[in-house]
PDB file of N, CA, C and O in Angstrom:
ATOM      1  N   UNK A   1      21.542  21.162  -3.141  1.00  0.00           N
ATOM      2  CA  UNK A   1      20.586  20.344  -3.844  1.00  0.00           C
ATOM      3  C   UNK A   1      19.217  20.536  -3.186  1.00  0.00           C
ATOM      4  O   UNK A   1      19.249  20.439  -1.959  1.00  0.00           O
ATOM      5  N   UNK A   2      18.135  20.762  -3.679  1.00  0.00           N
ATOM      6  CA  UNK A   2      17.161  20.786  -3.390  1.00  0.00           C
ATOM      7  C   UNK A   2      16.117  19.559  -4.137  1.00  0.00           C
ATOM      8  O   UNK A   2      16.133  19.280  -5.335  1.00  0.00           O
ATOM      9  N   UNK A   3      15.332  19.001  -3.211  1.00  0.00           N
ATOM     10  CA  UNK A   3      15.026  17.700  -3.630  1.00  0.00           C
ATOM     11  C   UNK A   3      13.498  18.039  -3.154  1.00  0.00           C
ATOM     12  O   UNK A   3      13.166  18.645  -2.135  1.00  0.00           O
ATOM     13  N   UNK A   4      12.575  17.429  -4.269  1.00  0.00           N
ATOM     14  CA  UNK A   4      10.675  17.252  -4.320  1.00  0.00           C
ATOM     15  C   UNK A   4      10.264  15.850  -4.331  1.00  0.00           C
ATOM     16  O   UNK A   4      10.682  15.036  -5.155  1.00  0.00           O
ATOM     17  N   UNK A   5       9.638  15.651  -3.623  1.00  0.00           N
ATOM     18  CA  UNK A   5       9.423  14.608  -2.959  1.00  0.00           C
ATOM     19  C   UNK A   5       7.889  14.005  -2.997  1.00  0.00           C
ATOM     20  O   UNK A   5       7.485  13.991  -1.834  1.00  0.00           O
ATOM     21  N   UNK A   6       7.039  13.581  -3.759  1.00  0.00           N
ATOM     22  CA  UNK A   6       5.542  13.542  -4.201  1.00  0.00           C
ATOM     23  C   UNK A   6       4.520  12.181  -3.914  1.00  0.00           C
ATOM     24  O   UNK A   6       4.374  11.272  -4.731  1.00  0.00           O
ATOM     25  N   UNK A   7       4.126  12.222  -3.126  1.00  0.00           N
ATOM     26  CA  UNK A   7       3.057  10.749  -2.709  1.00  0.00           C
ATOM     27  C   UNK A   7       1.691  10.833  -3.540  1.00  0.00           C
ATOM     28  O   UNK A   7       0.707  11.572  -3.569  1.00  0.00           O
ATOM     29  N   UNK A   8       2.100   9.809  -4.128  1.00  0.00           N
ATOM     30  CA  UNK A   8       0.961  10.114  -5.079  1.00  0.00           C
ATOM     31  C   UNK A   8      -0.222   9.378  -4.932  1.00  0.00           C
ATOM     32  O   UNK A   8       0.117   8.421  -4.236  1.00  0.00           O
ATOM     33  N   UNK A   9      -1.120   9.299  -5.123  1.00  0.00           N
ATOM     34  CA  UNK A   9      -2.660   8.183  -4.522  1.00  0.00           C
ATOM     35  C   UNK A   9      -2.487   6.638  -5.081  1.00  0.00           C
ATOM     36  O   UNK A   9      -2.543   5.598  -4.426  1.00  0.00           O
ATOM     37  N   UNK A  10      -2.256   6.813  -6.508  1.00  0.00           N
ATOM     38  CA  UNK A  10      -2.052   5.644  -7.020  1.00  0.00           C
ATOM     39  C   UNK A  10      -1.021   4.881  -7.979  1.00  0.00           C
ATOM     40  O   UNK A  10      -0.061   5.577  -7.646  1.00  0.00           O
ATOM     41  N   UNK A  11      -0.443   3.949  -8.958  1.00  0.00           N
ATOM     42  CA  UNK A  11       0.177   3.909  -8.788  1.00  0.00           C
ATOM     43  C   UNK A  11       1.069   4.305 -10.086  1.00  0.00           C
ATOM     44  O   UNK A  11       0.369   5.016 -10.807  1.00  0.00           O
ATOM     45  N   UNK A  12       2.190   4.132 -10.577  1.00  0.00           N
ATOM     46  CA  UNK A  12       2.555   5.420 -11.711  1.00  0.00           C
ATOM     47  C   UNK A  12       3.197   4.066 -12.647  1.00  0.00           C
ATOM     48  O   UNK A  12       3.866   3.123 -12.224  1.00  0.00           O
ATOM     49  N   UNK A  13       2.859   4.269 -13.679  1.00  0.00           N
ATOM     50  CA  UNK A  13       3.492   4.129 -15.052  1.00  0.00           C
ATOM     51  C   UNK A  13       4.422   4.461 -15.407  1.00  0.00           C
ATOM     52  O   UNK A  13       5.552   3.990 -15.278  1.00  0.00           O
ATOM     53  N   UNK A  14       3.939   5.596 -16.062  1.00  0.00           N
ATOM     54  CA  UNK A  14       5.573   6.768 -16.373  1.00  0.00           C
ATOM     55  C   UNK A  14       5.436   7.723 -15.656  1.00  0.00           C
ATOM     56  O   UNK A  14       4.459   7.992 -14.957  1.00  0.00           O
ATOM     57  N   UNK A  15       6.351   8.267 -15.772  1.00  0.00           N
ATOM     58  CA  UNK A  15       6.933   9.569 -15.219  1.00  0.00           C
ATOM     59  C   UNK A  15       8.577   9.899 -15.791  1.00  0.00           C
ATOM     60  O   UNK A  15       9.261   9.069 -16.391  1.00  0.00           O
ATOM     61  N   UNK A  16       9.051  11.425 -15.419  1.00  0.00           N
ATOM     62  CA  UNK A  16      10.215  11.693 -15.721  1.00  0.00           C
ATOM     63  C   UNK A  16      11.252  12.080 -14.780  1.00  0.00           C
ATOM     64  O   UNK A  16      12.200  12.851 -14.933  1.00  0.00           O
ATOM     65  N   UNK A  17      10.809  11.247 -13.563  1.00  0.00           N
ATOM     66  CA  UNK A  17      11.853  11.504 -12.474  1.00  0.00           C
ATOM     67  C   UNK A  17      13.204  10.582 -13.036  1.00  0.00           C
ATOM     68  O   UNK A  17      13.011   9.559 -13.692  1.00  0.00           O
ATOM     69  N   UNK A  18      14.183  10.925 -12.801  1.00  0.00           N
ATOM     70  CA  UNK A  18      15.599  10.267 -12.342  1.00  0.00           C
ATOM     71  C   UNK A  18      16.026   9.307 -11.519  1.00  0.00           C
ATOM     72  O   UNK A  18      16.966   8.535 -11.711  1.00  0.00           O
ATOM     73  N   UNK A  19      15.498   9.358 -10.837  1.00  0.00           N
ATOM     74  CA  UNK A  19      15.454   8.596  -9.426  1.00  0.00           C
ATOM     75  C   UNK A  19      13.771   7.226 -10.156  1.00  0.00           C
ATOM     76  O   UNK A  19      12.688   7.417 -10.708  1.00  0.00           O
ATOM     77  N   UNK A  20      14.707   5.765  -9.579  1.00  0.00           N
ATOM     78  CA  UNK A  20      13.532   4.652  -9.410  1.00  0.00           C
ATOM     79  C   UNK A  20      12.524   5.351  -8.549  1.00  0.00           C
ATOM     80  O   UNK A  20      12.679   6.322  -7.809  1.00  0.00           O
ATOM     81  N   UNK A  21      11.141   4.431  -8.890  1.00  0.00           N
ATOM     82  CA  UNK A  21       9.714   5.066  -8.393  1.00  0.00           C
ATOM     83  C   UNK A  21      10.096   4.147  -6.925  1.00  0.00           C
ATOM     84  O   UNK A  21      10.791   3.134  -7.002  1.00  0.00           O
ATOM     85  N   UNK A  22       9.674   4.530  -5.918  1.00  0.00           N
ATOM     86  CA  UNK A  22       9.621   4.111  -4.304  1.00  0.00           C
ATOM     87  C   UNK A  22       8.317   3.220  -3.942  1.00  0.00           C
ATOM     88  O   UNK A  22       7.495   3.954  -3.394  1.00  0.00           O
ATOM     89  N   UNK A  23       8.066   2.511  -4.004  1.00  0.00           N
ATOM     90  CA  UNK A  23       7.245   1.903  -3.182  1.00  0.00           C
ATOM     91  C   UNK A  23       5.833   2.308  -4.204  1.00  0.00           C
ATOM     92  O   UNK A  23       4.913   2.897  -3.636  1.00  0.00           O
ATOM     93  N   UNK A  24       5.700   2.011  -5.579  1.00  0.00           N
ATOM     94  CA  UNK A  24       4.496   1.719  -5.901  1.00  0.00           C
ATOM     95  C   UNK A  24       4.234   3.318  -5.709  1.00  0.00           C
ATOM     96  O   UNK A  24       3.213   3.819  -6.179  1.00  0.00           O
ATOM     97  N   UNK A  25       4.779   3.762  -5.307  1.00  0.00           N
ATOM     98  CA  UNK A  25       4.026   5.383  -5.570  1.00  0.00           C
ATOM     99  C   UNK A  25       4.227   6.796  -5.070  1.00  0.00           C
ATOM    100  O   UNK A  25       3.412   7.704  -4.911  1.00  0.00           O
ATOM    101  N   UNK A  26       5.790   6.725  -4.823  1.00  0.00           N
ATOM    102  CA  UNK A  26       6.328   7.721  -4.268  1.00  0.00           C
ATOM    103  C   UNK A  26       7.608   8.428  -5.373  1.00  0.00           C
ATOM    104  O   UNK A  26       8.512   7.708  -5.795  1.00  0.00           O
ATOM    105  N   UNK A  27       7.526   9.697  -5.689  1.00  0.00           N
ATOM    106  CA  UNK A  27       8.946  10.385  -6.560  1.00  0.00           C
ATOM    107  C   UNK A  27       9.345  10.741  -6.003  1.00  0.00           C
ATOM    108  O   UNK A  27       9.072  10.957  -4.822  1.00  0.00           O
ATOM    109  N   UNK A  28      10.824  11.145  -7.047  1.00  0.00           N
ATOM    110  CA  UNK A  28      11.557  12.467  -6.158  1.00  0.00           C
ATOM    111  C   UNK A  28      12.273  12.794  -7.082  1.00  0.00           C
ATOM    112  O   UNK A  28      12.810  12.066  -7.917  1.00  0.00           O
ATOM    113  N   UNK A  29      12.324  14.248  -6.939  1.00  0.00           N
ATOM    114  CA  UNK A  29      13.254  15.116  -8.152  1.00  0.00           C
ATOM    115  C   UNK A  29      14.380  15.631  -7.384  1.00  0.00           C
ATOM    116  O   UNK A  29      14.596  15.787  -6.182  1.00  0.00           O
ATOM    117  N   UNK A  30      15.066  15.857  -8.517  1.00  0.00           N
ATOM    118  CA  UNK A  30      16.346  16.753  -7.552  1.00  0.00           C
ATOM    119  C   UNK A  30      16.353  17.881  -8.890  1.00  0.00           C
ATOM    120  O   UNK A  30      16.104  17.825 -10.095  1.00  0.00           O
ATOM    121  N   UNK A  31      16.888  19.141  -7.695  1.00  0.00           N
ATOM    122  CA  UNK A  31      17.519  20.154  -8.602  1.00  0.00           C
ATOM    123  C   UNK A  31      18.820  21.133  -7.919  1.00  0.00           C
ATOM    124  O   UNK A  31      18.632  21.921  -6.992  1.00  0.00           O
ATOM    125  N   UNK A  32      19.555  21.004  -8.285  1.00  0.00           N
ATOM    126  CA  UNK A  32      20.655  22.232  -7.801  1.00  0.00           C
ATOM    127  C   UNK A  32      20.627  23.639  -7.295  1.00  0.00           C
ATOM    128  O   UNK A  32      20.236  24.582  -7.983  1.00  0.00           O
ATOM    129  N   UNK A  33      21.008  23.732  -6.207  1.00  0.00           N
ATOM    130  CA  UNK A  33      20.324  24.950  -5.265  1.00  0.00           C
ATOM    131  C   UNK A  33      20.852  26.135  -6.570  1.00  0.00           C
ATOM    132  O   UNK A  33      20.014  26.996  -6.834  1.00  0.00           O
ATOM    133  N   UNK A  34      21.839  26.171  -7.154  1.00  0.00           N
ATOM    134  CA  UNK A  34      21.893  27.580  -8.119  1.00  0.00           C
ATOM    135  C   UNK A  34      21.011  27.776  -8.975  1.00  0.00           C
ATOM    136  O   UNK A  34      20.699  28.908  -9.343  1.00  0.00           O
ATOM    137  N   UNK A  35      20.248  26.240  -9.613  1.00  0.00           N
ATOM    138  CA  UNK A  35      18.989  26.478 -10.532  1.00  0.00           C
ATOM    139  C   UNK A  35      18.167  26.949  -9.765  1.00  0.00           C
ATOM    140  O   UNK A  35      18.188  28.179  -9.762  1.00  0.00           O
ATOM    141  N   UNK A  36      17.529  26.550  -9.181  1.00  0.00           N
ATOM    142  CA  UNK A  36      16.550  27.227  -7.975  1.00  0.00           C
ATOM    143  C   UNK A  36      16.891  28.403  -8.197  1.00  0.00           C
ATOM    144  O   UNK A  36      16.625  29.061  -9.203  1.00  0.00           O
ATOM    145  N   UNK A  37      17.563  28.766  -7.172  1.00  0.00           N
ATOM    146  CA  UNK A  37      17.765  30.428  -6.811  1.00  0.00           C
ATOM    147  C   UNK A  37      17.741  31.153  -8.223  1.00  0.00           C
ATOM    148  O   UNK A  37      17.378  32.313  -8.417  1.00  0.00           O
ATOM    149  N   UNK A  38      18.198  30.247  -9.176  1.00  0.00           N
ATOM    150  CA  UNK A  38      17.996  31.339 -10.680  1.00  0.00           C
ATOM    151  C   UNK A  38      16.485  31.503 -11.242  1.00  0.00           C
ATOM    152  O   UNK A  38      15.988  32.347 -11.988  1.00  0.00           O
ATOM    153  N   UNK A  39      15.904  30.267 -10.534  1.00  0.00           N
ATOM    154  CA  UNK A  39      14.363  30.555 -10.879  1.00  0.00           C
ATOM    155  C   UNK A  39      14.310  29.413 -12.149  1.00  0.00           C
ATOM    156  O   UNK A  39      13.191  29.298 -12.649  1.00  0.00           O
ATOM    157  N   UNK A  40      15.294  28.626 -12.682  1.00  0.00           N
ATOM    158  CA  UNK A  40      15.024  27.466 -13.799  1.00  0.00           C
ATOM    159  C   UNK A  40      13.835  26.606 -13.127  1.00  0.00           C
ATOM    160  O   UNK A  40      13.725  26.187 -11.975  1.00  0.00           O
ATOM    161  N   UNK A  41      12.983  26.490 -14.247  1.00  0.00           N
ATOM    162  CA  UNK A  41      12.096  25.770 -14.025  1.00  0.00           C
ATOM    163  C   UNK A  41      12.253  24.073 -13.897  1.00  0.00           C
ATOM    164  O   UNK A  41      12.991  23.384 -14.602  1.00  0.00           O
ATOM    165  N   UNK A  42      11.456  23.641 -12.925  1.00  0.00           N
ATOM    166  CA  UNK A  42      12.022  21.741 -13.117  1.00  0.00           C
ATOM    167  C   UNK A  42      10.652  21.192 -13.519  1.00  0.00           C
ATOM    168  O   UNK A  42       9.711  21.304 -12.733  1.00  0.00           O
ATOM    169  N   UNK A  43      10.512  20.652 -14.611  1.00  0.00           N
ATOM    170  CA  UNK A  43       9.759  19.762 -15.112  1.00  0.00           C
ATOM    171  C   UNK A  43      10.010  18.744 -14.227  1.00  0.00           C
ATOM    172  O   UNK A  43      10.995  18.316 -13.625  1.00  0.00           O
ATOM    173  N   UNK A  44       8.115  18.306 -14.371  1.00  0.00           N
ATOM    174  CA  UNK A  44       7.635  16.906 -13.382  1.00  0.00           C
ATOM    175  C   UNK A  44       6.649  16.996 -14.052  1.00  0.00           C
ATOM    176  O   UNK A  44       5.891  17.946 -14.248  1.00  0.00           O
ATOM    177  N   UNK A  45       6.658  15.429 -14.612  1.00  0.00           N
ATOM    178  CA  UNK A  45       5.708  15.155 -15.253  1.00  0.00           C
ATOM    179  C   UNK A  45       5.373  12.994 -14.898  1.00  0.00           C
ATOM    180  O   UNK A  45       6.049  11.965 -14.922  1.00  0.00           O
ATOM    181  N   UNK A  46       4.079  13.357 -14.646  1.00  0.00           N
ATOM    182  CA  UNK A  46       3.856  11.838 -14.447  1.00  0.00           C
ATOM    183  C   UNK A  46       2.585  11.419 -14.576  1.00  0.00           C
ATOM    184  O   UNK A  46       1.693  12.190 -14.222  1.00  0.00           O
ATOM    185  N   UNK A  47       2.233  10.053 -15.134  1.00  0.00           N
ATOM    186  CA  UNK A  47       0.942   9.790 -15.485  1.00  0.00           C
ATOM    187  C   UNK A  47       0.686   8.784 -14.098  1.00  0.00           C
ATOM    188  O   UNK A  47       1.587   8.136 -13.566  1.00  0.00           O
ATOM    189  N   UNK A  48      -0.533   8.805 -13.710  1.00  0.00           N
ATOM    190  CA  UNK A  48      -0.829   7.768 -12.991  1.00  0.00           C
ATOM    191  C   UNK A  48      -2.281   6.639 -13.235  1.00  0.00           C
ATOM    192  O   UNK A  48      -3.153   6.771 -14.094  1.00  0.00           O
ATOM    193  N   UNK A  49      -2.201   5.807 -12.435  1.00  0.00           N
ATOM    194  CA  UNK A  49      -3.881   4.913 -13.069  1.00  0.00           C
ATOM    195  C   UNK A  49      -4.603   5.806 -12.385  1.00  0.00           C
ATOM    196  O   UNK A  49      -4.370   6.733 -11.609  1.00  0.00           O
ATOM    197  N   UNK A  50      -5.899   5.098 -13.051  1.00  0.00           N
ATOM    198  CA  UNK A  50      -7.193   5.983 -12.827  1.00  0.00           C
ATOM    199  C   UNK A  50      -7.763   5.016 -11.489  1.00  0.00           C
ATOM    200  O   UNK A  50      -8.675   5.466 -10.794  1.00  0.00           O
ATOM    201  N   UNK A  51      -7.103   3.542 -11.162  1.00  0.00           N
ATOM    202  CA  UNK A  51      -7.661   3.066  -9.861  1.00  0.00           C
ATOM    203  C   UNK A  51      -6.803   3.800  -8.456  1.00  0.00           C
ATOM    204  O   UNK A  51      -5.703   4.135  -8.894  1.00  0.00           O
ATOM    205  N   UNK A  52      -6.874   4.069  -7.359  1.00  0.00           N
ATOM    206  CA  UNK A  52      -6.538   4.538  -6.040  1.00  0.00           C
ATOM    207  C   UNK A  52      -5.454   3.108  -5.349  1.00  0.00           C
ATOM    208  O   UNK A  52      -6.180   2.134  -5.152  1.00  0.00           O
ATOM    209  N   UNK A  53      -4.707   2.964  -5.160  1.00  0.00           N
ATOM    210  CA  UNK A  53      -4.442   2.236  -4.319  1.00  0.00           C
ATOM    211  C   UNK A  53      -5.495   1.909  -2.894  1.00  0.00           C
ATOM    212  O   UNK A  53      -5.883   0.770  -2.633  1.00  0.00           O
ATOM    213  N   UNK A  54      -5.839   3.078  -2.098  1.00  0.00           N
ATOM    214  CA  UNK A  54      -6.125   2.703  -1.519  1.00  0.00           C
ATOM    215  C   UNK A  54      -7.639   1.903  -1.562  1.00  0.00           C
ATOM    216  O   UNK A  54      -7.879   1.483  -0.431  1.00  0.00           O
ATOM    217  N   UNK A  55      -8.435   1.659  -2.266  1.00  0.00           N
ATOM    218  CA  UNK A  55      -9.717   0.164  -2.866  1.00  0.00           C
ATOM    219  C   UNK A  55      -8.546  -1.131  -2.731  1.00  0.00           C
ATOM    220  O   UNK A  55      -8.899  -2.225  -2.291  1.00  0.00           O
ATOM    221  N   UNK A  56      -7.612  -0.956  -3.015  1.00  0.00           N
ATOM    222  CA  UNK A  56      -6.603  -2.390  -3.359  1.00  0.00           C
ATOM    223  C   UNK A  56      -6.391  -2.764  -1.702  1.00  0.00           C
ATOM    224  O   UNK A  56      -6.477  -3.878  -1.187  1.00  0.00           O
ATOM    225  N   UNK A  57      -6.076  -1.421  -1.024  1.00  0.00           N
ATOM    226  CA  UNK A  57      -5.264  -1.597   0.260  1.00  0.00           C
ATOM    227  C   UNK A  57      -6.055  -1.955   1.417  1.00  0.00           C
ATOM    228  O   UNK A  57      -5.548  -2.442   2.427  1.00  0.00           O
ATOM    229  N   UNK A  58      -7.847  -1.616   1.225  1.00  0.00           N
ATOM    230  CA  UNK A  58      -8.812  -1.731   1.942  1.00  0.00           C
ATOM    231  C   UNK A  58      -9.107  -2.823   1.617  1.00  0.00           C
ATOM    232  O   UNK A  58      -9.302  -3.509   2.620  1.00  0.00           O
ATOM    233  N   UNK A  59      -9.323  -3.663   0.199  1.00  0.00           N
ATOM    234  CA  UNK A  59      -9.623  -5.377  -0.145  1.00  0.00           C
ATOM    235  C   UNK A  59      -8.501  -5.840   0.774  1.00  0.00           C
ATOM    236  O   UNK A  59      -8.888  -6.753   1.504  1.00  0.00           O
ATOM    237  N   UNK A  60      -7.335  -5.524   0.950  1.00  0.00           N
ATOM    238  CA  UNK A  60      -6.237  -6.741   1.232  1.00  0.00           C
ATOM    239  C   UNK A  60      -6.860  -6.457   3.217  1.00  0.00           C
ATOM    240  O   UNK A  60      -7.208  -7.375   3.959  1.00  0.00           O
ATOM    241  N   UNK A  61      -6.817  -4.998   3.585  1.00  0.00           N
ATOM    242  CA  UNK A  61      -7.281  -5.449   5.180  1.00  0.00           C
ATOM    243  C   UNK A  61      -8.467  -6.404   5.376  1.00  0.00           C
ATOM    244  O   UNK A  61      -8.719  -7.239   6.244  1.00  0.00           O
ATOM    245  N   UNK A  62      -9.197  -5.936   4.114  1.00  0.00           N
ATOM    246  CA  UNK A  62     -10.647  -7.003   4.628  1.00  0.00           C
ATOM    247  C   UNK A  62     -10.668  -8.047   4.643  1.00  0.00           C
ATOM    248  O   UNK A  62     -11.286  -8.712   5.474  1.00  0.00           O
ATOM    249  N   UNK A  63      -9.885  -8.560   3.576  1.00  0.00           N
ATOM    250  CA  UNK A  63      -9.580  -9.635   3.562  1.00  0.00           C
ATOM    251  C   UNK A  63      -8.611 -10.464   4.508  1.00  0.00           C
ATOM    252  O   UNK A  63      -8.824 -11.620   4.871  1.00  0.00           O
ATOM    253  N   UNK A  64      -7.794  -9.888   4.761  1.00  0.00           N
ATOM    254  CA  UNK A  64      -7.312 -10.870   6.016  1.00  0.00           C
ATOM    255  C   UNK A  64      -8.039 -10.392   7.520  1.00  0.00           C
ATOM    256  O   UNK A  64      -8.201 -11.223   8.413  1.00  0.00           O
ATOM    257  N   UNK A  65      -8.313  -9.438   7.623  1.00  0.00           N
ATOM    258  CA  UNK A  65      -9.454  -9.497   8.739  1.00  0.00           C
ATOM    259  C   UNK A  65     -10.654 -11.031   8.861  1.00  0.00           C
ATOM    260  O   UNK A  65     -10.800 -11.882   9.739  1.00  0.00           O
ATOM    261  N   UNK A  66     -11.331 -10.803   7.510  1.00  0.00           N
ATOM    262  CA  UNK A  66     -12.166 -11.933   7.483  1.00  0.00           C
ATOM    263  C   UNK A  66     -11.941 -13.709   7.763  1.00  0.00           C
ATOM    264  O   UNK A  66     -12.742 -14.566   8.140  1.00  0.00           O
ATOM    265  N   UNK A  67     -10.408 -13.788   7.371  1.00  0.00           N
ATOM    266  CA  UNK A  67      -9.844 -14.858   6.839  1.00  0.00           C
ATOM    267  C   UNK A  67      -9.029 -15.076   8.745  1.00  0.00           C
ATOM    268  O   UNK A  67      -8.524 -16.151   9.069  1.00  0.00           O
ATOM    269  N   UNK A  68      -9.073 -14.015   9.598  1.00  0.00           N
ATOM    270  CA  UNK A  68      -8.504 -14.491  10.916  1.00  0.00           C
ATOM    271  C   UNK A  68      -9.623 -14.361  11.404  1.00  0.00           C
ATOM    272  O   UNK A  68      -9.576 -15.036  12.432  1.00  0.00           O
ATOM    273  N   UNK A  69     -10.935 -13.773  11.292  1.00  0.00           N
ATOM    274  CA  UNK A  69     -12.247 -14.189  11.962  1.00  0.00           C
ATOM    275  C   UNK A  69     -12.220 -15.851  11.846  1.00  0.00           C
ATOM    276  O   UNK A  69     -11.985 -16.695  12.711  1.00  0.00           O
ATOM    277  N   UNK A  70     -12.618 -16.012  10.158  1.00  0.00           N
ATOM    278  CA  UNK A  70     -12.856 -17.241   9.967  1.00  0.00           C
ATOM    279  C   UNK A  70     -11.997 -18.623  10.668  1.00  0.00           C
ATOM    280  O   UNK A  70     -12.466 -19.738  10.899  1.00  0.00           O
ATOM    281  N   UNK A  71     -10.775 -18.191  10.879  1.00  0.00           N
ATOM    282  CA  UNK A  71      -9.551 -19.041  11.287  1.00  0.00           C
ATOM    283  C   UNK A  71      -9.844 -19.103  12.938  1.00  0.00           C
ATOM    284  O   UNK A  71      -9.599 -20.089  13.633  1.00  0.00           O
ATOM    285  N   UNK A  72     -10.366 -17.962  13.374  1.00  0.00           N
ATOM    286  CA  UNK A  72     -11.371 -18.344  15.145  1.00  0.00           C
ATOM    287  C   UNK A  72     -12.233 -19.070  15.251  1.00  0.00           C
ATOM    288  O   UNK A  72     -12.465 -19.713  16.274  1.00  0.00           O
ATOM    289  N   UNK A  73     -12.898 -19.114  14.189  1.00  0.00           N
ATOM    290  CA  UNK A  73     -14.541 -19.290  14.274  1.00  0.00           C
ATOM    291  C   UNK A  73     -14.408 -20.933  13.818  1.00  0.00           C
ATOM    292  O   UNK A  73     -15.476 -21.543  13.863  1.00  0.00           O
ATOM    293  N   UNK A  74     -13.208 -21.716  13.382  1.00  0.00           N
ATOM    294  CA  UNK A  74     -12.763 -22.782  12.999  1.00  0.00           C
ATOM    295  C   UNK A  74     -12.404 -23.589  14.227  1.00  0.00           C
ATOM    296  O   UNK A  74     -12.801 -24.716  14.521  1.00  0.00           O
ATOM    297  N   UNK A  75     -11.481 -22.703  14.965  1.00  0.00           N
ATOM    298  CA  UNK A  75     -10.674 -23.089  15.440  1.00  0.00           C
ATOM    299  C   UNK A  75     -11.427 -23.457  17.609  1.00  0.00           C
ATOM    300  O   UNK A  75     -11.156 -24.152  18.588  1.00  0.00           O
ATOM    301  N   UNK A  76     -12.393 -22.415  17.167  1.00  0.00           N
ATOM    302  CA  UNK A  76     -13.796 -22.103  18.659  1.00  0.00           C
ATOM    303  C   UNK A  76     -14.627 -23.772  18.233  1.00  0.00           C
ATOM    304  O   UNK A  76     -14.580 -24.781  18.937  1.00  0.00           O
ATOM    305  N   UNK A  77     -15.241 -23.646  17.081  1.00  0.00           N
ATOM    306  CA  UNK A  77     -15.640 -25.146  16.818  1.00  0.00           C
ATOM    307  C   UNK A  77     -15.407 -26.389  16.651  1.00  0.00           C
ATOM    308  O   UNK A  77     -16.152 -27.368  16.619  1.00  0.00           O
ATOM    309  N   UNK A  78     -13.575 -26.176  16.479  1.00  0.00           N
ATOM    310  CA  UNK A  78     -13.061 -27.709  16.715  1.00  0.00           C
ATOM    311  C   UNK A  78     -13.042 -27.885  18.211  1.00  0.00           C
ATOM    312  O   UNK A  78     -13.458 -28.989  18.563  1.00  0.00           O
ATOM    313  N   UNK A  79     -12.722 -27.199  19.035  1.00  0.00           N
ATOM    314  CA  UNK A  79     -12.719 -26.983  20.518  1.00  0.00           C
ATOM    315  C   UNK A  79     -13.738 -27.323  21.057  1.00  0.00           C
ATOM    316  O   UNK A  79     -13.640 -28.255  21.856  1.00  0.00           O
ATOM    317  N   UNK A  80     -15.129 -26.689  20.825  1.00  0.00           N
ATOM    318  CA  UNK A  80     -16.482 -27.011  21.311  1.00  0.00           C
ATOM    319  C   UNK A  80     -16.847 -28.720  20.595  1.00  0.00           C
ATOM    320  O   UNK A  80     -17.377 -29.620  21.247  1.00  0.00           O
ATOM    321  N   UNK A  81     -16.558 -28.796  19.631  1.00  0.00           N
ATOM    322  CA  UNK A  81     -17.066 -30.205  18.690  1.00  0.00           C
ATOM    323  C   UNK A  81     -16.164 -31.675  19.590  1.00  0.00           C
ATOM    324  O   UNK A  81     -16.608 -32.819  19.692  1.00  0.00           O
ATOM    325  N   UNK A  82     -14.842 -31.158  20.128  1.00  0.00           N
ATOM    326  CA  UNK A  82     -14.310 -32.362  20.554  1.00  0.00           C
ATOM    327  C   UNK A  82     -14.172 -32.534  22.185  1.00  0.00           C
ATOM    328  O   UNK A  82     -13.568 -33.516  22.616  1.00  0.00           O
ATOM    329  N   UNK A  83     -14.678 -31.672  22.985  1.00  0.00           N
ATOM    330  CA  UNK A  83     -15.329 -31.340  24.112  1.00  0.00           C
ATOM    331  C   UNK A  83     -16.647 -31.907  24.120  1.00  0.00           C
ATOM    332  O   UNK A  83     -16.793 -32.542  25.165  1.00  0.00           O
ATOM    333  N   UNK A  84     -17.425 -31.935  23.566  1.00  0.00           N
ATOM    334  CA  UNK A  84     -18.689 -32.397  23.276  1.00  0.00           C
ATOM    335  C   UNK A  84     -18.608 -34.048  23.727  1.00  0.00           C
ATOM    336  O   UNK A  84     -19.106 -34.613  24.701  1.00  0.00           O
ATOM    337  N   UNK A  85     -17.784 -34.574  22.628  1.00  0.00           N
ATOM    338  CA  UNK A  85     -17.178 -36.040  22.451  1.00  0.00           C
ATOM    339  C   UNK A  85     -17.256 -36.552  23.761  1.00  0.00           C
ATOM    340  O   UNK A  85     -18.035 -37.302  24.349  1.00  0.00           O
ATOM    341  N   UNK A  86     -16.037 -35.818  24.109  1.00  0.00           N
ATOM    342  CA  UNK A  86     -15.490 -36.305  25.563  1.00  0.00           C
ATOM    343  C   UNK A  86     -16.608 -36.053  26.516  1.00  0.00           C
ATOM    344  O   UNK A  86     -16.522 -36.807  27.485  1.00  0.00           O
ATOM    345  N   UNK A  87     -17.976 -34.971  26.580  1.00  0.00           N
ATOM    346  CA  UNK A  87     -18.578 -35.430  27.657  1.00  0.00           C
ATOM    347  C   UNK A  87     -19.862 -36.395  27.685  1.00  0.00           C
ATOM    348  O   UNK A  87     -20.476 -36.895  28.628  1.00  0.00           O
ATOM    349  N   UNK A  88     -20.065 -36.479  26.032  1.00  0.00           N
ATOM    350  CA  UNK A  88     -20.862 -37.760  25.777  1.00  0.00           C
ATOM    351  C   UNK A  88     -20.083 -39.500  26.150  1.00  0.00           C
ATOM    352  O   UNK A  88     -20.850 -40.320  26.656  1.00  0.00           O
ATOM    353  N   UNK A  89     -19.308 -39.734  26.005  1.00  0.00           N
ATOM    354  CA  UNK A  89     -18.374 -40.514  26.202  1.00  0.00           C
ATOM    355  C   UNK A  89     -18.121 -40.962  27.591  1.00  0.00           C
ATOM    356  O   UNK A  89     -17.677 -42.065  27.912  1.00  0.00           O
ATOM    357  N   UNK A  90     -18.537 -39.736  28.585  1.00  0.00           N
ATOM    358  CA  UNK A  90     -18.440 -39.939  30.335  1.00  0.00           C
ATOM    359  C   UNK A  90     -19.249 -40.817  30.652  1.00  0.00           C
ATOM    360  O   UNK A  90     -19.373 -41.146  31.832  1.00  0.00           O
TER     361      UNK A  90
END
């Protein structure tokens, strides 16, 4: 058996693999080592979107990047704000 194996950028609709699509964007064909060696051709055919995954995959890092800044920058000012308290209070 000889097996093709295709990572594709983004993410697929159709296609005419056999095999379920992997993870949003990975195929795989199979063909029989005697077709091969006879030279039969294997159709692969697949449409994909015109957006990239990776714009989707760079919003989701930025976004939780920003969102654990913000969750410091919360968390530095409840600290400083109730420290404050306590040395007005002395």
């Amino acid at each position: 058996m000889v097996s093709f194996k295709m990572h594709l950028p983004s993410e697929i609709p159709f296609n005419n693999s056999p095999k379920p699509v992997q993870r949003g964007n990975i195929l795989e064909w199979e063909q029989p080592l005697a077709d091969r060696l006879a030279g039969v051709p294997l159709e692969i055919e697949t449409h994909l979107e015109p957006q990239s995954i990776l714009y989707s995959t760079l919003l989701l890092f930025g976004g939780t990047i920003v969102a654990a800044a913000m969750t410091f920058a919360i968390v530095i000012w409840l600290v400083v704000r109730h420290g404050r308290k306590e040395e007005m209070s002395t």
